[in-house]
C-alpha positions as CSV (number, residue, x, y, z in Angstrom):
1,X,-20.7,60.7,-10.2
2,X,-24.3,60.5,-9.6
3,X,-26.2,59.6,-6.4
4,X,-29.7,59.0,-5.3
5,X,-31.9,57.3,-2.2
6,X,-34.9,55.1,-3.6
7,X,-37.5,52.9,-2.1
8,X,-37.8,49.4,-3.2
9,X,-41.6,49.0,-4.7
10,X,-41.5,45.8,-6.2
11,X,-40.0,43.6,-9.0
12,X,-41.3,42.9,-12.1
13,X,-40.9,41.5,-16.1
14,X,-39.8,44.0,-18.8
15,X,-39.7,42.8,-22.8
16,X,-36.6,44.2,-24.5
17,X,-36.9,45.0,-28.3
18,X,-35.5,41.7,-29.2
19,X,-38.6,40.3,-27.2
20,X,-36.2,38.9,-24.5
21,X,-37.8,39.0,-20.9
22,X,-35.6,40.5,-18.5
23,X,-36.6,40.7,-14.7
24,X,-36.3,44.0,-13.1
25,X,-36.4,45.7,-9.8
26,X,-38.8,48.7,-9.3
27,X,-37.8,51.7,-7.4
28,X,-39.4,55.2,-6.3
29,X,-36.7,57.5,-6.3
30,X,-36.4,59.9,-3.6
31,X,-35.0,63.6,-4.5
32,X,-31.4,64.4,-2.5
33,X,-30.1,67.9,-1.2
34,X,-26.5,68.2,-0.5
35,X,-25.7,69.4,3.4
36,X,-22.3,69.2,3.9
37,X,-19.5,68.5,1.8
38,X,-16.1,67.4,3.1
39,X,-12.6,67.8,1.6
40,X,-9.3,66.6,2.0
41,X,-7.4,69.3,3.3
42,X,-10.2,69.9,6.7
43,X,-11.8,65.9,6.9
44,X,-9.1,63.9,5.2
45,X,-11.1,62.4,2.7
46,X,-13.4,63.8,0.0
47,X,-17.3,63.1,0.8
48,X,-20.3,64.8,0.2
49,X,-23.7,64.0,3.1
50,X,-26.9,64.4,1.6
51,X,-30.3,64.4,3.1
52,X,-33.7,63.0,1.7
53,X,-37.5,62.2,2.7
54,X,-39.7,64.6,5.1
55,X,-40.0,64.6,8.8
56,X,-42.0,67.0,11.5
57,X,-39.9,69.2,13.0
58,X,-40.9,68.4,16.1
59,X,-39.4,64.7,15.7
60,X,-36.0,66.4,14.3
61,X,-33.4,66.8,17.2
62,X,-31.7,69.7,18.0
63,X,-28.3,68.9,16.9
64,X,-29.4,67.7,13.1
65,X,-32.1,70.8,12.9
66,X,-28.6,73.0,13.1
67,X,-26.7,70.6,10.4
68,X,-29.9,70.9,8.1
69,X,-29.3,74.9,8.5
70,X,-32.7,75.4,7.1
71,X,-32.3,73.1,4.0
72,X,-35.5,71.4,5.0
73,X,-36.6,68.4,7.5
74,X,-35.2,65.1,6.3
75,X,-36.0,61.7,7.4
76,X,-32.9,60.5,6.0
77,X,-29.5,61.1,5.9
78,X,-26.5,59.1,4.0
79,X,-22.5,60.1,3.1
80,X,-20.9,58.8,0.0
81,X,-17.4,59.2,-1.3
82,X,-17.4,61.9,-4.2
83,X,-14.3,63.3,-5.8
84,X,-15.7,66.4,-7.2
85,X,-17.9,67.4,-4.5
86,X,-21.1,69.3,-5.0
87,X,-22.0,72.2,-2.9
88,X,-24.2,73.0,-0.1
89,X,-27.6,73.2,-1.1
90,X,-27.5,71.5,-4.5
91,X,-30.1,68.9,-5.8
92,X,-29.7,65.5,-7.2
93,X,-32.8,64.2,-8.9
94,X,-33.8,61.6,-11.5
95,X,-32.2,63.4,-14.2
96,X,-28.2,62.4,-13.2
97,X,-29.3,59.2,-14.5
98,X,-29.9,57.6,-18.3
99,X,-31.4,54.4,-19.4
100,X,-28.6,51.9,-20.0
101,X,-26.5,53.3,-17.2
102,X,-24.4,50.9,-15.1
103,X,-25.0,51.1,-11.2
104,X,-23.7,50.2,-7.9
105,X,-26.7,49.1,-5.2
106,X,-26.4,49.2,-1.5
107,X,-28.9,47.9,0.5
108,X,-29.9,46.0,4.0
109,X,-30.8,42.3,2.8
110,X,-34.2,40.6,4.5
111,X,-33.7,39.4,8.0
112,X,-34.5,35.8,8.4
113,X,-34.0,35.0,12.3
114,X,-31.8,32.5,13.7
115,X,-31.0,29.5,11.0
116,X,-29.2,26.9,11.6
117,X,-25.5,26.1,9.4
118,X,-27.4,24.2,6.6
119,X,-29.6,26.8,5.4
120,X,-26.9,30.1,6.6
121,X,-23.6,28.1,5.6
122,X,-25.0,25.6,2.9
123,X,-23.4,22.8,4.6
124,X,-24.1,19.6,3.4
125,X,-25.3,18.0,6.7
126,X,-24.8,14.5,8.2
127,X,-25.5,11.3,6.7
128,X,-29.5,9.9,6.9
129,X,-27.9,6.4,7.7
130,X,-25.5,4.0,10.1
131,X,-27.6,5.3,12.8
132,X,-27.9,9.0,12.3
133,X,-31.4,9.2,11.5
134,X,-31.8,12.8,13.6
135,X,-28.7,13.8,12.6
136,X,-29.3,15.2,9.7
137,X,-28.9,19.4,10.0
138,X,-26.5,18.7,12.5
139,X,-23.1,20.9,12.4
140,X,-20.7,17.9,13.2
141,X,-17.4,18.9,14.3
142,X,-16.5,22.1,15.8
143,X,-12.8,21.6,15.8
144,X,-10.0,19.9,18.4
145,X,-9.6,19.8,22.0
146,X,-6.9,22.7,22.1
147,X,-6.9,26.0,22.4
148,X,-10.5,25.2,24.6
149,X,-12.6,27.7,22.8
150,X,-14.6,28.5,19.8
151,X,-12.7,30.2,17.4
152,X,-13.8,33.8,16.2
153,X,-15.5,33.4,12.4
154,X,-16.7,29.8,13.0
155,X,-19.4,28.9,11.0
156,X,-21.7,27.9,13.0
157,X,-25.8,28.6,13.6
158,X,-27.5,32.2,14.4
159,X,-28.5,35.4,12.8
160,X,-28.9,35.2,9.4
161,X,-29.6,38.3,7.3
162,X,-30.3,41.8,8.1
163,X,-26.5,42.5,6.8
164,X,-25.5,45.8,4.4
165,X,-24.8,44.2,0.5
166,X,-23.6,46.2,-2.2
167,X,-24.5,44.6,-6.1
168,X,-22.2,45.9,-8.6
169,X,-23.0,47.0,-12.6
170,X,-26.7,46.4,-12.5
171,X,-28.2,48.2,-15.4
172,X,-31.0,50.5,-15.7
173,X,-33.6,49.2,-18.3
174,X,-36.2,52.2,-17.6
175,X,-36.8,55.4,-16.2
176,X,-40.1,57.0,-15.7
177,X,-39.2,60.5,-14.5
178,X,-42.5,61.9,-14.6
179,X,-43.3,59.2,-12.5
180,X,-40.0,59.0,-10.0
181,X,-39.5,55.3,-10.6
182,X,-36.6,53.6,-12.1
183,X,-36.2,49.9,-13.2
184,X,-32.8,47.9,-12.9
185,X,-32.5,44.7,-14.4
186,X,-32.4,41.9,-11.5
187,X,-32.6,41.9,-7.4
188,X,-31.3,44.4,-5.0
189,X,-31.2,43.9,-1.6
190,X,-34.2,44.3,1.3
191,X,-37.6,44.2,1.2
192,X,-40.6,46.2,0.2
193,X,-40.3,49.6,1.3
194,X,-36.4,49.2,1.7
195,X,-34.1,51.9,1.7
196,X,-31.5,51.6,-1.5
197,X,-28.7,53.3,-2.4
198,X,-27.8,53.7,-5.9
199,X,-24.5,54.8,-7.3
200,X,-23.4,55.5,-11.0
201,X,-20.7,52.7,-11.1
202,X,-18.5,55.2,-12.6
């Protein structure tokens, strides 16, 4: 199984060879280093924690400075389930991936404030006659008199966004290694300069 941190640059159009147009995500991959690998018989489950990006020491607490154990100065750092775990020390690059390759894409979506249950649930909203005229984007109905409360998991208005999605079996129509930057066919999650994860789907 492969694994890899990338930035999210942009999107974009590529042309297949059948001339077909197919929209694509752009991402600058960023270089992983393994620092700690955990098994079943001392954790209880097999993972691997990796580290990524650059950071001045001097911003690095003291605690993560001894878990790096001199394996560099990492802005980042992320766990992931791996049955055959790497070891200590080992690098994941660019090259752990092929063009054609399926993916898994985990990611923080765009935060877009507080939104009210038309736009966040896609409710319908009242109707615009029989005297209802600023009605419209109202919730209605919140539910009867008893038990005196609102129930956990109504839908109802606030925060919308800003919530960890995972897209499954998105396909990677390019790699430019010499470059860092890899191209999967439609969205991923977040904005420009997100964090992504990506994930061979295997």
């Amino acid at each position: 199984m492969a694994y890899m941190l990338a930035e999210k640059i942009q999107m974009t159009q590529i042309f297949n060879e059948e001339g077909d147009i197919i929209p694509a995500t752009v991402l600058r991959v960023r270089p992983v280093v393994v620092l700690q690998v955990k098994t079943k018989e001392k954790d209880g489950y097999e993972a691997v924690q990796v580290g990524s990006g650059e950071k001045k020491i001097k911003n690095i607490k003291k605690p993560q400075r001894g878990h790096f154990k001199g394996l560099g100065n990492f802005s980042v750092s992320r766990e992931f389930r791996m049955k055959n775990p790497k070891n200590v020390g080992d690098k994941m690059d660019l090259s752990n991936f092929k063009e054609g390759e399926k993916v898994v894409v985990r990611g923080v979506s765009k935060g877009k404030g507080f939104q009210g249950v038309v736009k966040r649930h896609n409710f319908a909203g009242g109707p615009r006659t029989h005297g209802q005229k600023h009605n419209e984007r109202a919730p209605g109905s919140i539910g009867a008199t008893w038990p005196q409360r609102v129930l956990k998991g109504k839908r109802m208005a606030g925060r919308m966004g800003g919530e960890n999605v995972t897209v499954k079996n998105l396909k990677i129509v390019k790699i430019e290694t010499e470059k860092n930057l890899i191209y999967l066919s439609g969205a991923t999650p977040g904005a420009r300069g997100a964090l992504i994860e990506i994930k061979s789907a295997n």
